[in-house]
Backbone as JSON Lines, residues from 0, in Angstrom:
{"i":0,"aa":"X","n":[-7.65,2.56,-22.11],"ca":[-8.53,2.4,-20.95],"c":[-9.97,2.65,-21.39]}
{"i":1,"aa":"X","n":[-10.78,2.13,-20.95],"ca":[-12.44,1.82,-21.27],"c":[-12.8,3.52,-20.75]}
{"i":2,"aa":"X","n":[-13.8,4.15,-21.17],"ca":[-14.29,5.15,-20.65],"c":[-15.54,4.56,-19.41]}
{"i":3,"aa":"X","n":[-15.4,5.47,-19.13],"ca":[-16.62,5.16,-17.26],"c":[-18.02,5.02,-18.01]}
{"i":4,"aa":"X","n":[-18.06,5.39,-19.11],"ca":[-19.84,5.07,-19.68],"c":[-19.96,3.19,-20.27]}
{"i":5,"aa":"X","n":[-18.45,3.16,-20.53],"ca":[-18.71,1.28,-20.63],"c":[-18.05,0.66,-19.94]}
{"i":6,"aa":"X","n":[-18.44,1.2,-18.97],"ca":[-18.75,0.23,-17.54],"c":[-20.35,0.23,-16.87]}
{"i":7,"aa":"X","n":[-20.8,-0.88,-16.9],"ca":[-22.12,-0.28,-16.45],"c":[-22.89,-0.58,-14.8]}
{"i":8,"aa":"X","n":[-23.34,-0.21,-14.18],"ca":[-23.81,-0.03,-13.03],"c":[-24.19,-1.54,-12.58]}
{"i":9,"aa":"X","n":[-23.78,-1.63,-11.73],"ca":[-23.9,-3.36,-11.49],"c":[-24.41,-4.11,-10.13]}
{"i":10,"aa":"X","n":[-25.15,-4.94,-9.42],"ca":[-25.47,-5.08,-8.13],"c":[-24.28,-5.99,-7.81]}
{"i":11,"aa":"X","n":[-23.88,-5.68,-6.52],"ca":[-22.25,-6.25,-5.88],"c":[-22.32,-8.06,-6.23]}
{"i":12,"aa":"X","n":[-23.95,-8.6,-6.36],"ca":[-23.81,-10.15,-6.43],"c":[-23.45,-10.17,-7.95]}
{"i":13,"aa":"X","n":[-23.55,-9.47,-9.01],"ca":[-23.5,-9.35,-10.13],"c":[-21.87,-9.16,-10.35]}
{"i":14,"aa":"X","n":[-21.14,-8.46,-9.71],"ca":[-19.95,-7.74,-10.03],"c":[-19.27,-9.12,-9.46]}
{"i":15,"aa":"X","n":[-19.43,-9.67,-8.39],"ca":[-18.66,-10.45,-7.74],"c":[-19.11,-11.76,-8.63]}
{"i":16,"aa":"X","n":[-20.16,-12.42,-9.54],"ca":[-20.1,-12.92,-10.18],"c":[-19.3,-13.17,-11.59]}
{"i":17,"aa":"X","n":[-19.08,-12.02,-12.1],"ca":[-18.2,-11.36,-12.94],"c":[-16.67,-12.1,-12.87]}
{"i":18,"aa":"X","n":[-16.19,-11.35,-11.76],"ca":[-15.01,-11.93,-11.27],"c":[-14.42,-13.12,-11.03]}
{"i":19,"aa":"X","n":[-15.47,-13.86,-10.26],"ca":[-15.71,-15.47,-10.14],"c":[-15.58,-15.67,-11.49]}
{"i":20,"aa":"X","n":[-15.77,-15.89,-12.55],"ca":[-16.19,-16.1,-13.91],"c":[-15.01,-15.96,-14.85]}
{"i":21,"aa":"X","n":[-14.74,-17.02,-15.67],"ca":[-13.74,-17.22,-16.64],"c":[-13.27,-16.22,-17.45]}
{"i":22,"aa":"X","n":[-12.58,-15.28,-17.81],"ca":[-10.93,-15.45,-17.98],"c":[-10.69,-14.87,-15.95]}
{"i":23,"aa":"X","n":[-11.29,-14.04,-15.56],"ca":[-10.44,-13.68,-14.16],"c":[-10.45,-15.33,-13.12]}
{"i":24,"aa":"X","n":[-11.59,-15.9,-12.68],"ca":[-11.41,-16.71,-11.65],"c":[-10.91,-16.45,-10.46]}
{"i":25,"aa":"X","n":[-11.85,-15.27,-10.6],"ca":[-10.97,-14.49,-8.68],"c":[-12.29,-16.28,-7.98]}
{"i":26,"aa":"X","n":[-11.15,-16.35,-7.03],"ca":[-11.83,-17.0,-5.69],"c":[-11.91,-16.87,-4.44]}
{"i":27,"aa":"X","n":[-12.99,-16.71,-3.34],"ca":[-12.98,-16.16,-2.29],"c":[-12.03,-16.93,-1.35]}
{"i":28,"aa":"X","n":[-10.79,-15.99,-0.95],"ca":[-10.08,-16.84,0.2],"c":[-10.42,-16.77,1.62]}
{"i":29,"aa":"X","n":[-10.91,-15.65,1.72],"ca":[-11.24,-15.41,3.49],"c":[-12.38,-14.5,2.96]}
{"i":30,"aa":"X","n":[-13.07,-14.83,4.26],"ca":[-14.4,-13.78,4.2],"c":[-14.71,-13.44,5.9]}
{"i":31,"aa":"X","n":[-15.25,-12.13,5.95],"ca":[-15.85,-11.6,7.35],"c":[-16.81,-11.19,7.16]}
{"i":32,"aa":"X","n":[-18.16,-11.6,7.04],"ca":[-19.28,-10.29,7.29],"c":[-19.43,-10.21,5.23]}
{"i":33,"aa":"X","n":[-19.21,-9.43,5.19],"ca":[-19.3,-8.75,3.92],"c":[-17.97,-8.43,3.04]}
{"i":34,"aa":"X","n":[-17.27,-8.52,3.81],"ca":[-15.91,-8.33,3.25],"c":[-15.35,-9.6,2.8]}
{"i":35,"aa":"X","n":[-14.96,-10.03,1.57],"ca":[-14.31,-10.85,0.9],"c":[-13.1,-10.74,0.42]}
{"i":36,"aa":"X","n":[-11.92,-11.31,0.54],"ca":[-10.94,-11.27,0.03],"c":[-10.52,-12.38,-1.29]}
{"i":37,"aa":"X","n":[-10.6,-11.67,-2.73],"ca":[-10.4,-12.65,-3.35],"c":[-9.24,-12.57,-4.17]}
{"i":38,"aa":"X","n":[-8.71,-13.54,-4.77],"ca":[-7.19,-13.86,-5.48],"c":[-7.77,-15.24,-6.47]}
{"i":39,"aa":"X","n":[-6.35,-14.71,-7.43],"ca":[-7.05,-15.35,-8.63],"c":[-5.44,-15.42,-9.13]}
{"i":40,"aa":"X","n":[-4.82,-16.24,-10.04],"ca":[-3.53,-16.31,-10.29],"c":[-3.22,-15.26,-11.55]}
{"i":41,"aa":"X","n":[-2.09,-14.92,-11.74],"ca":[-1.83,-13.54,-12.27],"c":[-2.52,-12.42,-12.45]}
{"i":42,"aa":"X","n":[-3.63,-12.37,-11.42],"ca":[-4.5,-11.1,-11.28],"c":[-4.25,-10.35,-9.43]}
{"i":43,"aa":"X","n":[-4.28,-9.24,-9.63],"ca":[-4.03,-9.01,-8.45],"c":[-5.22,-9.19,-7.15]}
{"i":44,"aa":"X","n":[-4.58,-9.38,-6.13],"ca":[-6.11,-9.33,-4.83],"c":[-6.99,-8.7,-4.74]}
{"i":45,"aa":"X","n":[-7.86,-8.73,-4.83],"ca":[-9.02,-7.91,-4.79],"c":[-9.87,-8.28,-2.9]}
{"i":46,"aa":"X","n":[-10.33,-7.04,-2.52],"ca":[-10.75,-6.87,-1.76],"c":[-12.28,-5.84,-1.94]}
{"i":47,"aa":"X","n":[-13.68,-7.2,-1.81],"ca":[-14.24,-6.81,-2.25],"c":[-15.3,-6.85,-0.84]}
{"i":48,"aa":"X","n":[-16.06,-5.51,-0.68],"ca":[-16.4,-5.38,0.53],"c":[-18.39,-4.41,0.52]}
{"i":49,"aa":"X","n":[-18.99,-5.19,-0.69],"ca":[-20.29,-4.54,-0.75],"c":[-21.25,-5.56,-0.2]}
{"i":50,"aa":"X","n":[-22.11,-5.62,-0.15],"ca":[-23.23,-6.45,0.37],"c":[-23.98,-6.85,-0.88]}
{"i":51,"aa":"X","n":[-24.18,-7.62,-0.81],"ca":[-24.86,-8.38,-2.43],"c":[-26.01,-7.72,-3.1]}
{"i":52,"aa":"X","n":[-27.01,-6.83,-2.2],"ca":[-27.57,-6.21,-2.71],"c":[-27.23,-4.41,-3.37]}
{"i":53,"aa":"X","n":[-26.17,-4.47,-2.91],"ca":[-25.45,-2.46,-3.35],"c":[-25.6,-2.72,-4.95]}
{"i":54,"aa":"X","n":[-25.82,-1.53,-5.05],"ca":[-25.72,-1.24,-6.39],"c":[-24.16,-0.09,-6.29]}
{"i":55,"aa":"X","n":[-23.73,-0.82,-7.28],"ca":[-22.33,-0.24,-7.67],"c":[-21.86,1.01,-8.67]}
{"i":56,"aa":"X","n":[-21.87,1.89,-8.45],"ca":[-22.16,2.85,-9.79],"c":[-20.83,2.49,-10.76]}
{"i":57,"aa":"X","n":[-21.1,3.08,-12.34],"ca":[-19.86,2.53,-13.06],"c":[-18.73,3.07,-13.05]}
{"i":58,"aa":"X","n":[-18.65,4.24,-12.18],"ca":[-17.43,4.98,-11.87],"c":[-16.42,4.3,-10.79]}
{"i":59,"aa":"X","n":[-17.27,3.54,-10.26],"ca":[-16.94,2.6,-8.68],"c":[-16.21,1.72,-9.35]}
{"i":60,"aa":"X","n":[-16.96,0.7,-9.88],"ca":[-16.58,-0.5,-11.19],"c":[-15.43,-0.28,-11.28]}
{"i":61,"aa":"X","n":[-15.19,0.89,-12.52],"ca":[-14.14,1.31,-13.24],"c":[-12.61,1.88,-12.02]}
{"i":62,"aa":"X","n":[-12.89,2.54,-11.06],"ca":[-12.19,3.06,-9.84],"c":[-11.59,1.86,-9.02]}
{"i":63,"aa":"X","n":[-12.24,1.53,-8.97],"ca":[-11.54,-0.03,-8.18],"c":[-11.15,-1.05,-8.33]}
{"i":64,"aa":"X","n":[-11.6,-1.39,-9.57],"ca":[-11.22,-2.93,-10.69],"c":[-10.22,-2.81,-11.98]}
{"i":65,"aa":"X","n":[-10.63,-1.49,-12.38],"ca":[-10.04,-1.51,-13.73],"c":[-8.57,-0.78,-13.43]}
{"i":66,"aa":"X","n":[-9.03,0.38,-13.09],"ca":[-7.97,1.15,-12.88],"c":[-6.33,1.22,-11.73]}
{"i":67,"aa":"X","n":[-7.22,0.25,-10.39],"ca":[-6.14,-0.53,-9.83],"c":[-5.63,-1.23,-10.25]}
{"i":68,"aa":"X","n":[-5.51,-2.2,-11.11],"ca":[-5.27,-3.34,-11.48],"c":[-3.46,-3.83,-11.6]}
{"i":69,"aa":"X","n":[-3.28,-2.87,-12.23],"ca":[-1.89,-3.29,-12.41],"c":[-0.68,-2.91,-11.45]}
{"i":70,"aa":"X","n":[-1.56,-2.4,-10.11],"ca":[-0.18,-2.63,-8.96],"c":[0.13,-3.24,-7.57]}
{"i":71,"aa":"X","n":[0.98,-4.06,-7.31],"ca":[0.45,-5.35,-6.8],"c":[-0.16,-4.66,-4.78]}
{"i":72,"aa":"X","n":[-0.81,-5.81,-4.52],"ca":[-1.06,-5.33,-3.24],"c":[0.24,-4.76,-2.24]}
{"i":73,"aa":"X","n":[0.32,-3.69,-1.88],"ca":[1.47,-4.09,-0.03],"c":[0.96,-3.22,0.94]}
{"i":74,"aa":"X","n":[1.77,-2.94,1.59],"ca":[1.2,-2.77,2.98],"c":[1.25,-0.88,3.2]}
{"i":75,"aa":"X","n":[0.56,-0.54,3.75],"ca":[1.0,0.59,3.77],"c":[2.26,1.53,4.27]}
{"i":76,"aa":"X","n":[3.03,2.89,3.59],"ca":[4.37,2.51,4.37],"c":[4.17,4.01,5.72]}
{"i":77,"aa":"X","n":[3.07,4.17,5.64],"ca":[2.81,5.42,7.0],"c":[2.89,4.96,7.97]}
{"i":78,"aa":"X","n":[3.69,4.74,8.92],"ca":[3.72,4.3,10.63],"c":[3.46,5.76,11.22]}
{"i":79,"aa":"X","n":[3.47,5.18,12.8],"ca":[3.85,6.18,13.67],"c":[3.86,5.4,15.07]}
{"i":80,"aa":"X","n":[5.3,5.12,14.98],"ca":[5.77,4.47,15.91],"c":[5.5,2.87,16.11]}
{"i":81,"aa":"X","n":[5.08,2.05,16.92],"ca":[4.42,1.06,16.78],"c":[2.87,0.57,16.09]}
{"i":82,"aa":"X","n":[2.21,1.84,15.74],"ca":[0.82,1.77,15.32],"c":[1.0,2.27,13.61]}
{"i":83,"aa":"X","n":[0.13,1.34,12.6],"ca":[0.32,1.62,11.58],"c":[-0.96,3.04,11.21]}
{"i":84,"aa":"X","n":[-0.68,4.06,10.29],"ca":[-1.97,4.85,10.18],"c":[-2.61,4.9,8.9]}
{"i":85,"aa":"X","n":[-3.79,4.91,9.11],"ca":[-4.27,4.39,7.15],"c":[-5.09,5.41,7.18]}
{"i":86,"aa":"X","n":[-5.36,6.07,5.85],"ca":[-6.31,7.09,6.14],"c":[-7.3,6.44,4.64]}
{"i":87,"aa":"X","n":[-8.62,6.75,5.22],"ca":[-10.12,6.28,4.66],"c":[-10.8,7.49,3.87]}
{"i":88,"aa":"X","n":[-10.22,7.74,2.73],"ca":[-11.16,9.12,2.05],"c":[-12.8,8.67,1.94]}
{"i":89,"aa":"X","n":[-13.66,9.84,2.16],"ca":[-15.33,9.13,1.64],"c":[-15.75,10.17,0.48]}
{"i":90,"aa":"X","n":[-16.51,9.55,-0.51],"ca":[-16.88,10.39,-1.39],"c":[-18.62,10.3,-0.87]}
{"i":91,"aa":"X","n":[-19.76,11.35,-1.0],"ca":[-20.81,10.94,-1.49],"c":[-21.28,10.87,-2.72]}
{"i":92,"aa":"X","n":[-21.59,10.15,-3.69],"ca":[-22.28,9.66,-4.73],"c":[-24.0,10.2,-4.33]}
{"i":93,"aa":"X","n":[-24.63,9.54,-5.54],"ca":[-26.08,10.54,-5.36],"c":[-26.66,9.67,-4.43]}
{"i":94,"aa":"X","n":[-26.57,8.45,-4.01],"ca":[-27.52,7.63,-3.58],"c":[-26.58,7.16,-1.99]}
{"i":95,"aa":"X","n":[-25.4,6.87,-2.16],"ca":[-24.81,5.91,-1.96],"c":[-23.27,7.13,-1.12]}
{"i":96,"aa":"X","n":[-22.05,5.91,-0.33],"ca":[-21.4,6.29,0.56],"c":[-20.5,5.31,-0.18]}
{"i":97,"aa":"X","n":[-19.08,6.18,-0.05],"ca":[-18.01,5.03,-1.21],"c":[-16.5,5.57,-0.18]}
{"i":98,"aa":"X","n":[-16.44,4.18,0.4],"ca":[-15.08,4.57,1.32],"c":[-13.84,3.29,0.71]}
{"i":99,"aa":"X","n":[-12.8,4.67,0.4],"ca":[-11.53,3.95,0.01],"c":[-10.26,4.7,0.66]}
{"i":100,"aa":"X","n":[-9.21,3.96,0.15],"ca":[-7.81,4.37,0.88],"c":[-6.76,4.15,-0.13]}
{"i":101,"aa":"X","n":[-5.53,5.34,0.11],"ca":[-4.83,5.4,-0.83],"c":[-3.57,4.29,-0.25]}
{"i":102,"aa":"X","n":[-3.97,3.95,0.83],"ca":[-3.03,3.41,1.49],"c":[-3.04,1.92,1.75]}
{"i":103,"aa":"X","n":[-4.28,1.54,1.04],"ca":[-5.17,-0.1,0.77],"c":[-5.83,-0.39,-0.27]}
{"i":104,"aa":"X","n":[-4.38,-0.59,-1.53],"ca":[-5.11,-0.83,-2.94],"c":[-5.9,-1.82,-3.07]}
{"i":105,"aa":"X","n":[-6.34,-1.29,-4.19],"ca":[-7.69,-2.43,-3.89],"c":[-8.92,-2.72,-3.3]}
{"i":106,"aa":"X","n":[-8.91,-1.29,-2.27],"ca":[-10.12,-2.09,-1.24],"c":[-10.79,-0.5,-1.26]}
{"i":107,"aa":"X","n":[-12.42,-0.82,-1.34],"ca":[-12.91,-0.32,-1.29],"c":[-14.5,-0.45,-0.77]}
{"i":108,"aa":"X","n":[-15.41,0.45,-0.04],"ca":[-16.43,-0.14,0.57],"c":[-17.65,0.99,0.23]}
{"i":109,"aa":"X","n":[-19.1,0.74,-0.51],"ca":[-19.55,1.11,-0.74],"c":[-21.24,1.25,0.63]}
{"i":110,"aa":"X","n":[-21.92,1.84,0.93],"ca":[-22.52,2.02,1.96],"c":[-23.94,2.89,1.47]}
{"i":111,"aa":"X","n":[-24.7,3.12,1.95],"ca":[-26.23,3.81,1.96],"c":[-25.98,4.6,2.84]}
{"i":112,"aa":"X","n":[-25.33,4.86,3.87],"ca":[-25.37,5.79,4.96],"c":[-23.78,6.27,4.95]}
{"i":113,"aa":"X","n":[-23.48,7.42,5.62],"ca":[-22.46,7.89,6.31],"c":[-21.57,6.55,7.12]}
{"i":114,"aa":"X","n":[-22.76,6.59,8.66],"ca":[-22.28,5.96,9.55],"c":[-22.12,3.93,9.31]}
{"i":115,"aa":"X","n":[-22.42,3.57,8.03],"ca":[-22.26,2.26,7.42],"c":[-21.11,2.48,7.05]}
{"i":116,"aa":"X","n":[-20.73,3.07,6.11],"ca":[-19.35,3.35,5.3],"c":[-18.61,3.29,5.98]}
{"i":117,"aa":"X","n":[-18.46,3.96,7.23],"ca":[-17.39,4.12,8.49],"c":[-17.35,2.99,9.33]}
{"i":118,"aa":"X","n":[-18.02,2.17,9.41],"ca":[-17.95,1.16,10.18],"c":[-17.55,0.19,9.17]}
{"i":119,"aa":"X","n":[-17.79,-0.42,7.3],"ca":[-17.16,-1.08,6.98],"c":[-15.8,-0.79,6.92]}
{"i":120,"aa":"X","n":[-15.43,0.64,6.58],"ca":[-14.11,0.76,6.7],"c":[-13.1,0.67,7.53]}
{"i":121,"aa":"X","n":[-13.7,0.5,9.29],"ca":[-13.31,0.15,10.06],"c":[-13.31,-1.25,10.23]}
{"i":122,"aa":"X","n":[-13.81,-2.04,9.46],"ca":[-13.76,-3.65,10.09],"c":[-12.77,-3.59,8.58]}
{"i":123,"aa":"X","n":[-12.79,-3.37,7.33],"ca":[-12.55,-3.88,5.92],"c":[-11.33,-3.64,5.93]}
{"i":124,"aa":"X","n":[-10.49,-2.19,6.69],"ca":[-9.28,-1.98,6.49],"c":[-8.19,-2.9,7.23]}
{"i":125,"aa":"X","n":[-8.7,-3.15,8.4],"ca":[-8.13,-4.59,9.33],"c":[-8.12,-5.69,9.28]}
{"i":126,"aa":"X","n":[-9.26,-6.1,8.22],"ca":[-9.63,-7.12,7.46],"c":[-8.49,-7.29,5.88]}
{"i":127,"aa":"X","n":[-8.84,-6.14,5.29],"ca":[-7.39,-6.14,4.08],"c":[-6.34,-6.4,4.35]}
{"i":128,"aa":"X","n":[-5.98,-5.62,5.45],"ca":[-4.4,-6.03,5.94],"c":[-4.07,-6.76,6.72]}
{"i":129,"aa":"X","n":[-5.31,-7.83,7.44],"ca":[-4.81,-8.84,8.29],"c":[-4.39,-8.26,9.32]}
{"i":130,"aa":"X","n":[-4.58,-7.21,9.98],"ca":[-3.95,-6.16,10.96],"c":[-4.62,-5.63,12.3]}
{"i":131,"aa":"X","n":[-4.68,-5.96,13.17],"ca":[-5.56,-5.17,14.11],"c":[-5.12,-3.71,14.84]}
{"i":132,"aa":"X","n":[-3.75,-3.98,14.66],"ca":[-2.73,-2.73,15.77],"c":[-2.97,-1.48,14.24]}
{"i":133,"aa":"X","n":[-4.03,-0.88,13.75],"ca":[-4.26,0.21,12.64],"c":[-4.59,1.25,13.43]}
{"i":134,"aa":"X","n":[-4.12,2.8,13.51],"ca":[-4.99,4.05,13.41],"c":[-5.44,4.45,12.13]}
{"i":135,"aa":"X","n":[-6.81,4.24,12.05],"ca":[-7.51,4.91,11.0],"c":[-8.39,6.66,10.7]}
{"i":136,"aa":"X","n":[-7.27,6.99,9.98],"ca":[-7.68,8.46,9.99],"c":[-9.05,8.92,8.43]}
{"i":137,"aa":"X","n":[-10.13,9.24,9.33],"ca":[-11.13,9.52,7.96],"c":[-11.07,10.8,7.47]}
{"i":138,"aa":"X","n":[-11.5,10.91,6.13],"ca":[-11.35,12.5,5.47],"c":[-12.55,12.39,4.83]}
{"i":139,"aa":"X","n":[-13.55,13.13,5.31],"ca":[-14.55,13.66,3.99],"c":[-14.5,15.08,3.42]}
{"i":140,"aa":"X","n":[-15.21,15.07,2.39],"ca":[-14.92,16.14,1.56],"c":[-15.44,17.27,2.23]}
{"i":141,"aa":"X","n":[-14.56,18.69,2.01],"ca":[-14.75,19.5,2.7],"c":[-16.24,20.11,2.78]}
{"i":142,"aa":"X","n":[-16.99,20.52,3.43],"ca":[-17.8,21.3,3.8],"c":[-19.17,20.3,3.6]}
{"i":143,"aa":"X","n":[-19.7,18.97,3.82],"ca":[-20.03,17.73,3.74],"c":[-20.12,17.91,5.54]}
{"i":144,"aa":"X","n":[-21.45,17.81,6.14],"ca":[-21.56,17.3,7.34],"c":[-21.98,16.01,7.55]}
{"i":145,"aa":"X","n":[-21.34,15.19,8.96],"ca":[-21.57,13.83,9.26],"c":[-21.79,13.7,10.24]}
{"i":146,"aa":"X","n":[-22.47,12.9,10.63],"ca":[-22.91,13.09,12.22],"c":[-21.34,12.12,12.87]}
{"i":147,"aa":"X","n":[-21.32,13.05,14.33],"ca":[-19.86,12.37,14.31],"c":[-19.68,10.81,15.37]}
């Protein structure tokens, strides 16, 4: 596995160019807003959900592309009852807001604010799974205030 220093910091039109780009050939199948869903043949789905101008740090890169890679997309298996529940961890980074789920490989949403992050993760996780009937449960790191 590549170490996180060679991976290097990338703007989301840059990264998503990358991908587009010969040997992967991810191609965009559906798009909402900012959220892209792309697939590429023997590579897994990628669900890519930054705004063309984010800057991506190389830990992000490496966290979401490299290191997912080899397990295929499914669905999450947490119910509760008729409603599925996904839970949205947030990290803060120095600049930046990085919302992912252990329960939606693949997808991850990078943000400038708190209250951005939470709202892509609310459209991106329903968007990944094609799903509207989701409870989405958020976790930030302990002792981290957010406006609620």
């Amino acid at each position: 596995m590549l170490a996180v220093a060679q991976f290097p910091s990338l703007k989301a039109k840059q990264l998503l160019r990358v991908l587009q780009a010969e040997p992967l050939g991810y191609r965009i199948t559906r798009q909402k807003g900012s959220h892209r869903k792309l697939e590429a043949v023997s590579h897994p789905t990628v669900i890519f959900a930054f705004h063309d101008g984010q800057t991506i740090r190389p830990s992000t890169v490496r966290t979401s592309f490299a290191t997912r890679s080899g397990s295929p997309i499914g669905m999450p298996e947490r119910y509760s009852e008729d409603v599925m529940t996904v839970r949205v961890l947030y990290r803060q980074d120095a600049d930046t807001w990085v919302a992912s789920s252990p329960d939606v490989p693949r997808w991850m949403a990078v943000a400038d604010t708190y209250a951005e992050a939470n709202r892509l993760a609310e459209e991106g996780v329903r968007f990944a799974l094609d799903c509207r009937d989701v409870a989405i449960e958020h976790y930030v790191p302990a002792g981290v205030a957010v406006a609620a």
